[in-house]
N, C-alpha and C positions, 0 to 999 in steps of 0.2 A: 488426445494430444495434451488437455491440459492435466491430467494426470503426470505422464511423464515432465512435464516442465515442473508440477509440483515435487515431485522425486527429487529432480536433480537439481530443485533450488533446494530441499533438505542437506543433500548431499555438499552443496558447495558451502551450505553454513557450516557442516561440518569440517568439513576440509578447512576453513578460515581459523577457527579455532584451534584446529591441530596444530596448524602453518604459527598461530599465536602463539601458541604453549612451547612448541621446538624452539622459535627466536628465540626467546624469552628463558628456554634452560640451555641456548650456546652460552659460553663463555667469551668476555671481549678477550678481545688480545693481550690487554695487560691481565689478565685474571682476576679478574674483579666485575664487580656490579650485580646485577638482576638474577645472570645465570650462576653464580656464586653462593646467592644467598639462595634460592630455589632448588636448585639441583644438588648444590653442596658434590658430596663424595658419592649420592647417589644414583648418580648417571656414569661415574667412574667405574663402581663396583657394578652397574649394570649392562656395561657394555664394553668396561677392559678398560686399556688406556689410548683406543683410540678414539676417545667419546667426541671429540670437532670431528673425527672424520664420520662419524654416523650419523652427527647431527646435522652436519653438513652435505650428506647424502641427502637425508630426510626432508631436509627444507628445499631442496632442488626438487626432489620429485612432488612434493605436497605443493610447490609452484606450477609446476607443470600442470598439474591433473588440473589448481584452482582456475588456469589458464585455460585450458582446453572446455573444462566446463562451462567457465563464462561464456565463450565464444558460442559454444552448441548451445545455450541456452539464448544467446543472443538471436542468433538463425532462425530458433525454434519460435521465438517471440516474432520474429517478423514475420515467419512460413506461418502463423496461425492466426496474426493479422490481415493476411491479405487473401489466405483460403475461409475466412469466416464469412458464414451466410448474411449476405445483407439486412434481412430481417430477425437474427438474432438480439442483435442488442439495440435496436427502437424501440419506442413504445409503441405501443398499435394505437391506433388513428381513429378516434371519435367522431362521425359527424355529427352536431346535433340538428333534431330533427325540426322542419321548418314551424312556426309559429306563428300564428296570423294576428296582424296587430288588431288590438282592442281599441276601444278607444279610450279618451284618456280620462285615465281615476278621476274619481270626483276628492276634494278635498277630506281629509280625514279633521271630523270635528268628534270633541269628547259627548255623550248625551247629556242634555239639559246645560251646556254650557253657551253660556250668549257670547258672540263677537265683540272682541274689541272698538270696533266702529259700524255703525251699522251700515251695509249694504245700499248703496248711491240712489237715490227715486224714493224712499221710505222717509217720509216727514214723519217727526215726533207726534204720536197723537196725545191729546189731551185727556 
């Protein structure tokens, strides 16, 4: 399943791009702008003179489809969140193993190093 969602999010980036590039070489109404300087005369000689009415075909149906896609892909994303194995995406579960208490560490002293105070009951010998 995730295969195909992978597909047809390929497919919708492209269709956006396309859907981009068509606005972008219509002509506004006054003849001017974006699609003027992009497309120039050669969207005229490539498509006659009725280049709005193709481009304007084209952007209809390159909506559609970007429409339609979304949608299936939306579907698909929830049909493959609620059909997913429970134990797919956890981490598996560690016990750790029981430990029997020790008893407690004696103090960590460096070797041949005297205490700072000597231990309580020890008179200074002479």
């Amino acid at each position: 399943m995730s295969l195909l969602i992978g597909v047809l999010t390929f497919i919708l980036v492209i269709t956006s791009l396309f859907l981009v590039l068509i606005v972008l070489m219509q002509r506004a109404k006054t003849d001017g702008g974006v699609g003027a300087a992009m497309a120039g005369g050669a969207t005229e000689s490539a498509f006659g003179a009725e280049t709005n009415n193709v481009l304007s075909g084209a952007t209809i149906k390159g909506a559609i489809v970007f429409f339609v896609l979304s949608f299936v892909l939306y579907l698909a994303n929830i049909y493959q969140a609620k059909h997913q194995e429970a134990g797919d995406n956890k981490l598996p579960t560690v016990t750790a193993p029981a430990v029997a208490p020790s008893a407690a560490p004696a103090p960590l002293t460096a070797p041949g190093a005297q205490p700072a105070t000597p231990p309580p009951g020890d008179a200074q010998k002479p």
